[in-house]
C-alpha positions in Angstrom: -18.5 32.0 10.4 -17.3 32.7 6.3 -14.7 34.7 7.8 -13.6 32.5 10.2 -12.9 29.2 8.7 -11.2 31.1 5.8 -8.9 32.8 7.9 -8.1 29.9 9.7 -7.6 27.6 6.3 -5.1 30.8 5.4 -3.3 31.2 8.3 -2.9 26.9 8.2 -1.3 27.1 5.2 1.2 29.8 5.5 2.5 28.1 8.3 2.8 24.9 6.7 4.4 26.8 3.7 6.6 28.6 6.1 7.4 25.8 8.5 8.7 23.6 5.2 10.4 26.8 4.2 12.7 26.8 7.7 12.8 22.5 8.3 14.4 22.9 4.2 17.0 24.9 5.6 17.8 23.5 9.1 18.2 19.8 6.9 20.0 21.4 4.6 22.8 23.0 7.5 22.9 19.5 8.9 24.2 17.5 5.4 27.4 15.8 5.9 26.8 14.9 9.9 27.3 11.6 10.7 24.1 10.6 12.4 22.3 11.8 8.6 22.8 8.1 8.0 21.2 6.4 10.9 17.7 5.1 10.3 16.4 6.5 13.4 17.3 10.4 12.4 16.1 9.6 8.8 12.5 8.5 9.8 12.3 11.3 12.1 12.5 13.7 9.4 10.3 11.6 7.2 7.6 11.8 10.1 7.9 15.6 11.0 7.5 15.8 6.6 4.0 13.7 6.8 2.9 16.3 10.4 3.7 19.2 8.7 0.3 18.0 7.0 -1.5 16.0 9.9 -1.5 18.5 12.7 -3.1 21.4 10.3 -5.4 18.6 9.0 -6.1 18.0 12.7 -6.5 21.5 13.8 -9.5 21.9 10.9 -10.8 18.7 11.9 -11.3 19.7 15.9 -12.8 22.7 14.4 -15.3 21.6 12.3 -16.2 18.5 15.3 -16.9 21.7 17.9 -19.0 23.5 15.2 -21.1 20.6 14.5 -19.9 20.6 11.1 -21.4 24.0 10.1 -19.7 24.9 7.0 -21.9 24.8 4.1 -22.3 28.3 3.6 -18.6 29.3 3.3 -18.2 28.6 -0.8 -15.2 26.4 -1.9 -13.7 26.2 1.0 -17.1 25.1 3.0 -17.1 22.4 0.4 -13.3 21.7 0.9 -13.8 21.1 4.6 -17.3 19.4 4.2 -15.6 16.5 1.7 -12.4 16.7 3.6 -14.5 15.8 7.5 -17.9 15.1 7.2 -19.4 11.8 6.8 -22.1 11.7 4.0 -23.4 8.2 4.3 -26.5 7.5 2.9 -27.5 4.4 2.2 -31.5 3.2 0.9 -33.0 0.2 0.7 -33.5 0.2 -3.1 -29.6 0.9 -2.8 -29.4 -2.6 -0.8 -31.9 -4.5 -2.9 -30.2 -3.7 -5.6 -26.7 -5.0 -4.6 -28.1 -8.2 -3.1 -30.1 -8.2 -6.2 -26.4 -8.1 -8.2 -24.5 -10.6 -6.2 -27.1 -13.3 -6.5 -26.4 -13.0 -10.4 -22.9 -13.7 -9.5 -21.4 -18.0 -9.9 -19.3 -19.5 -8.0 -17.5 -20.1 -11.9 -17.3 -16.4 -12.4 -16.4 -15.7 -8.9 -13.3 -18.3 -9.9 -12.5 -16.7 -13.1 -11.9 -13.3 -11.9 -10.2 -14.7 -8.2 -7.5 -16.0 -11.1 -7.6 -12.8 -13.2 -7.1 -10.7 -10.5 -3.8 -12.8 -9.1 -2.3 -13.0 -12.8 -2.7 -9.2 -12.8 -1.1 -8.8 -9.7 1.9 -11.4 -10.4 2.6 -9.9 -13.4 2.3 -6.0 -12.5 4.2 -7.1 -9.2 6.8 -8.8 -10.9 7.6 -6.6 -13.5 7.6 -3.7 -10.8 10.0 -6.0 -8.7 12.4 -6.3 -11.4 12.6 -2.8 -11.9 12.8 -1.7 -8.6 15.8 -3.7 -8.0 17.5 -2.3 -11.1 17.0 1.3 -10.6 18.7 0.9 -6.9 21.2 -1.3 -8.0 22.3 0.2 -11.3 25.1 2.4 -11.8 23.4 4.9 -14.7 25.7 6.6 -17.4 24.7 9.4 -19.7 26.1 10.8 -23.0 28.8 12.3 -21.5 29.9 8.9 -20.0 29.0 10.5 -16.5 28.2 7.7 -13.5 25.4 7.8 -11.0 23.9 6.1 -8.7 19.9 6.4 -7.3 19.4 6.0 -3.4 16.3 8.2 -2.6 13.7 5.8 -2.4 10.7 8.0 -0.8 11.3 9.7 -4.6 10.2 6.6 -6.0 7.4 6.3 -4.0 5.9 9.9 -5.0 6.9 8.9 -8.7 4.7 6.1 -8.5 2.0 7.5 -6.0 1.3 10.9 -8.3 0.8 8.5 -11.7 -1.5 6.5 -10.2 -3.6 9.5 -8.7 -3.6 10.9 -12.4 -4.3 7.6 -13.3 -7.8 7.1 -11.0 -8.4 10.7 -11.4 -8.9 10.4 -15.1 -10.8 7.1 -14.8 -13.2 9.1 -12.1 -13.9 11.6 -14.4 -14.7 9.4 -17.6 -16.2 6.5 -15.8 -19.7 6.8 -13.7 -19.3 6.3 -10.0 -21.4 6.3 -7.4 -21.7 9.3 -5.2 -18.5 9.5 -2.7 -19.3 9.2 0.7 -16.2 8.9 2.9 -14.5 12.0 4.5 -11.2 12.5 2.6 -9.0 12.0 5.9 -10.3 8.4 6.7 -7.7 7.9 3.7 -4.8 9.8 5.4 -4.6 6.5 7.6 -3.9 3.8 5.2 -2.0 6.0 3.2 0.7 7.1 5.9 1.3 3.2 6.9 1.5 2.2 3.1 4.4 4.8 2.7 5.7 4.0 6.1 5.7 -0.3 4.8 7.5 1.0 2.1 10.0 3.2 3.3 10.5 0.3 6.2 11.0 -2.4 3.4 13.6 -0.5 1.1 15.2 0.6 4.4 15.4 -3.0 6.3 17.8 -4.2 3.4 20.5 -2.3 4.4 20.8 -4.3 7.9 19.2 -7.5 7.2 19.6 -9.7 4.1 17.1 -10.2 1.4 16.5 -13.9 2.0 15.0 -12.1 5.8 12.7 -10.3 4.3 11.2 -12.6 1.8 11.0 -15.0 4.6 9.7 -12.4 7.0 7.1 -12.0 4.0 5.8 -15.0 3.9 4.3 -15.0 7.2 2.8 -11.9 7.2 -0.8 -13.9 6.2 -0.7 -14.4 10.1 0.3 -10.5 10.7 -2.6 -9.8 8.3 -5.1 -11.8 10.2 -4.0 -10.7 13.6 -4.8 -6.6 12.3 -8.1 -7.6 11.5 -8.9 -8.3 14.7 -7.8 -4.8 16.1 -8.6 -2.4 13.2 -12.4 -3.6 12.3 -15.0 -1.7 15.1 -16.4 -4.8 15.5 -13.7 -7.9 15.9 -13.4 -9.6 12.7 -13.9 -13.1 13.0 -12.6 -15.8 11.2 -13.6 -19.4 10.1 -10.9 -22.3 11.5 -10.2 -23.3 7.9 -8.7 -19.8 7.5 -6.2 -20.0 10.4 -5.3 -23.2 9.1 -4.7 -22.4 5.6 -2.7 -19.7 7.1 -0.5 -21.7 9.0 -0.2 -23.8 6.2 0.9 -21.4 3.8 3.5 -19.5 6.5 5.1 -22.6 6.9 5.1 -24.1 3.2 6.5 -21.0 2.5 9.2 -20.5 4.3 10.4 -24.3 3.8 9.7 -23.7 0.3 12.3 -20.2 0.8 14.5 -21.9 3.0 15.2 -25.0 0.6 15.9 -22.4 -2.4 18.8 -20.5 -0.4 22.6 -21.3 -0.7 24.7 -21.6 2.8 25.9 -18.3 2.1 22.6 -16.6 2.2 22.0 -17.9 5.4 19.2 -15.1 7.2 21.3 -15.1 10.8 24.4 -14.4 9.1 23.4 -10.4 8.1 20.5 -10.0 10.8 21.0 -7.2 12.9 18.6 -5.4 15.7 17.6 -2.5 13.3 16.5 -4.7 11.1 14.6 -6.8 13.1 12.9 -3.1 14.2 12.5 -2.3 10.5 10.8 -5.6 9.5 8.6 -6.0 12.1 7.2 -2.3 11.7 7.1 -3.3 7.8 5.1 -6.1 9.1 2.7 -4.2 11.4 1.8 -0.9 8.8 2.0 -3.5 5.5 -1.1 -5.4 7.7 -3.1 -2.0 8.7 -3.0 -1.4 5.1 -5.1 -3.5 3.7 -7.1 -4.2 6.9 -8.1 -0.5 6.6 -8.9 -0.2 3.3 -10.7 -3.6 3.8 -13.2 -1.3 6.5 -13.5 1.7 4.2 -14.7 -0.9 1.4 -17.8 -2.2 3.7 -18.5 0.5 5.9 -18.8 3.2 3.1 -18.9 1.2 -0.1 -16.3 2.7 -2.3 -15.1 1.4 -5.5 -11.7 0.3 -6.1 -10.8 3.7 -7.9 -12.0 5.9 -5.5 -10.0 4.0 -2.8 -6.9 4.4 -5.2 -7.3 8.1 -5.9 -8.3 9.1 -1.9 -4.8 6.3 -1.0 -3.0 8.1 -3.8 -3.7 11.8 -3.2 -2.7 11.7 0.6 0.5 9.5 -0.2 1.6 12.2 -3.1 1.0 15.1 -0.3 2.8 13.5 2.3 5.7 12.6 0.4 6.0 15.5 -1.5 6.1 17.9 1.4 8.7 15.7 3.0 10.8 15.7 -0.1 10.7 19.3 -0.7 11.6 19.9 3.7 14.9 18.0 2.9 16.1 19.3 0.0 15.7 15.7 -1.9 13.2 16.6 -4.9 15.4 18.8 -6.4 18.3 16.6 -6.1 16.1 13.8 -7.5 14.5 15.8 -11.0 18.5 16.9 -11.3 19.0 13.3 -11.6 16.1 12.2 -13.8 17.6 15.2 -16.5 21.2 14.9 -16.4 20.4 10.6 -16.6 17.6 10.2 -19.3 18.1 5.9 -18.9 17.1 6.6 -15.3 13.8 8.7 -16.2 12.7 5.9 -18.9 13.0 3.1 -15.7 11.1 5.6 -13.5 8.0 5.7 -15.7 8.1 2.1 -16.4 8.4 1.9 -12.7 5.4 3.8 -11.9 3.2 2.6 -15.1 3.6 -1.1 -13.4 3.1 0.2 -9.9 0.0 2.0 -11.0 -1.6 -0.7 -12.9 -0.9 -3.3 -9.7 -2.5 -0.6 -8.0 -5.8 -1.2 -9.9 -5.0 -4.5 -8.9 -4.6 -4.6 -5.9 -7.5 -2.2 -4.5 -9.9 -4.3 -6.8 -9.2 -7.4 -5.0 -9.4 -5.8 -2.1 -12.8 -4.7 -3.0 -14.1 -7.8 -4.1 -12.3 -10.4 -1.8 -10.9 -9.0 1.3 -7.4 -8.6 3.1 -6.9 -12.1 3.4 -7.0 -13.1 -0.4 -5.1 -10.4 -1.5 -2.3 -11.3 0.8 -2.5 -14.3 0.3 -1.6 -14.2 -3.6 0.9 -11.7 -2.7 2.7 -14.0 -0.5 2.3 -16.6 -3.1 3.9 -14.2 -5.7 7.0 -13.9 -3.7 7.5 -17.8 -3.7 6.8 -17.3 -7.6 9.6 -15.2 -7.9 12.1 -17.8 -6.0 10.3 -20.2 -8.4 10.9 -18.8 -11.5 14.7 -17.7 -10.3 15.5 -21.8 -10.1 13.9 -22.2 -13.4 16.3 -19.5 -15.0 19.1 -19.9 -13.3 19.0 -23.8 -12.4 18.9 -24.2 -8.9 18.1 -26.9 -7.3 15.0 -27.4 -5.3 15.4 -29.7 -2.3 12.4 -32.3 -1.7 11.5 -29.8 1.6 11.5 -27.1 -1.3 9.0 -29.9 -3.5 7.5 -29.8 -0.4 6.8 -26.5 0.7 5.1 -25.7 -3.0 2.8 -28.8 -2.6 1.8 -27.3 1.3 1.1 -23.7 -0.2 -0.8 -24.8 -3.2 -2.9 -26.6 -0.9 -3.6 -24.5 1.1 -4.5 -22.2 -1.4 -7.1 -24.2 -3.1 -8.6 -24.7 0.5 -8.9 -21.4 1.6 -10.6 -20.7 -2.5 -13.4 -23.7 -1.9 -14.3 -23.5 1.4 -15.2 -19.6 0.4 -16.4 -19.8 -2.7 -18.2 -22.2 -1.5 -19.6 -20.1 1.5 -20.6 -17.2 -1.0 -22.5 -20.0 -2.8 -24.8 -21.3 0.4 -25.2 -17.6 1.5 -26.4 -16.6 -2.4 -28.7 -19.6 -2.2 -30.2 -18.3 1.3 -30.5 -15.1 -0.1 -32.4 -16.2 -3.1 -34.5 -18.3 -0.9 -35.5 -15.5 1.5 -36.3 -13.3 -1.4 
């Protein structure tokens, strides 16, 4: 049995090593064709990148489901494959007493004060990442030697900010007490390929849709969000009729609110194109499963918020990196980063704000669910239109006045009618005990 799983883990990995090896130079033959710049051929090489990973993963998987999981005498690599597959849950009812013992001590006041801490970390780690984001792709970077260059590989960008983020929650796991990890690694692999895959859609879309689209497309996807839950949870989630209708709400405050802040020329129809109504809509759908997913691993398995970030983070540097290295991109990329120092300063600001909304973002997932977090991420990109008219002085239309009134509504809706929810189902708890 030692020998077996070993020699299977070996041979797994010299094909993968090998296969990367070939696909590297196959891409590499093909540079300069013309159909290297349709979407289409581009996200096929992205996903044979991410199943140079999945399918060994899968293969190791089947074999440790036939064997019933009977590994745990085969040394490091038993315990590889036992943290990698097997499910450790083990939950006691001093465990349970405990945490219901915990969230009674909780108020509805501190439940508010952290609900607004955790959505002025996110708007401002966001923001700050937005701004950047837009001025690494946009910028035309110049070194000593008054060289020009411009940055267009944006799945770099995503590994840049993915591996800082794993170091990040890696060092935090190490130095901070956490309780004993019970999910298999590969229940992460799932929320991890769609968050690259929202990514990679959303940088993509804006080459054949305008950017007014997609922060209208944006707004809505609250409703996207709330339509995942119902397929990815085992059991249906469910949702209270103030929800829907603070959803609705919100989805259309927002995009008069959007709508009212965009000149004639930025019209969405006038730059719409098929593709990017393919693109957006599959931003939509892997954005949602996202957070949905993570929202399951949270109460089926109880993680914490850095666990979620390192297992996310670890799976989203592997897949990325492999894909990078099969066509010929990384190098290209850390050539970049030395011969344009300016552009290497932006990356690490890009990936310190990236990893600190991380935190954010997995923490509010933790403590409030899909729902809230999207909904103060929708919220930040009306922020951002908000803040532009400030700057800049545009005007804002009474449907704009309008829209902002809607949304804030809305909001502080959807925030009372749960806290106070939490606060009759504390009280029954108390009462029971």
């Amino acid at each position: 049995m030692t020998r077996s799983i070993t020699t299977l883990v070996a041979t797994l990995a010299a094909l993968t090593i090998g296969f990367t090896f070939l696909f590297n130079k196959l891409v590499t033959s093909l540079e300069g064709s013309s159909f290297q710049e349709s979407w289409g051929f581009r996200i096929v090489l992205n996903l044979l990148g991410y199943a140079t990973i999945v399918l060994p993963g899968y293969i190791l998987y089947r074999y440790v489901y036939i064997h019933h999981g009977d590994v745990s005498d085969t040394g490091c690599v038993g315990y590889f494959i036992t943290a990698c597959f097997k499910d450790s849950t083990k939950s006691t009812h001093l465990e349970e007493k405990e945490a219901l013992s915990g969230s009674s001590k909780s108020s509805i006041k501190h439940d508010a004060l952290l609900l607004l801490f955790c959505a002025a970390g996110l708007q401002g780690s966001y923001l700050t990442w937005g701004v950047l984001q837009e001025k690494i792709m946009t910028q035309t970077y110049k070194n000593m030697l008054l060289e020009e260059g411009k940055f267009r590989d944006s799945q770099f960008l995503v590994f840049v900010n993915r591996i800082l983020a794993l170091c990040v929650s890696g060092i935090c796991l190490v130095g901070l007490h956490q309780p004993r990890h019970t999910v298999p690694l590969y229940k992460y692999s799932f929320c991890s390929f769609t968050n690259i895959m929202s990514s990679w859609c959303q940088y993509e879309a804006l080459k054949y849709i305008s950017f007014p689209a997609q922060v209208l497309a944006k707004s809505c996807k609250i409703l996207a969000v709330m339509f995942m839950g119902k397929l990815v949870y085992s059991k249906p989630k469910s949702y209270e009729y103030y929800e829907y209708i603070s959803a609705l709400v919100i989805s259309l405050g927002m995009l008069l609110f959007m709508m009212s802040s965009l000149d004639s020329s930025d019209r969405v129809g006038q730059t719409t194109t098929v593709s990017g109504v393919i693109l957006l809509i599959m931003y939509l759908s892997c954005d949602s499963f996202t957070s949905n997913w993570q929202g399951v691993l949270f109460e089926s398995y109880k993680v914490t918020s850095l666990q979620m970030m390192f297992g996310t983070n670890l799976f989203s540097c592997l897949f990325t990196a492999v894909s990078l290295l099969q066509q010929g991109s990384f190098i290209h990329s850390l050539h970049f980063m030395l011969q344009f120092p300016a552009f290497s300063i932006d990356c690490v600001m890009l990936s310190i704000s990236s990893a600190a909304g991380q935190i954010f973002v997995f923490f509010t997932i933790y403590k409030f669910g899909a729902i809230v977090f999207t909904i103060i991420m929708t919220v930040r990109q009306g922020l951002a239109i908000l803040l532009s008219c400030i700057l800049y002085s545009h005007p804002l239309t009474l449907f704009g006045i309008l829209g902002v009134l809607m949304v804030l509504m809305a909001v502080l809706l959807q925030a009372y009618c749960k806290l106070r929810k939490a606060s009759l189902k504390k009280k029954l708890n108390q009462a029971e005990v």
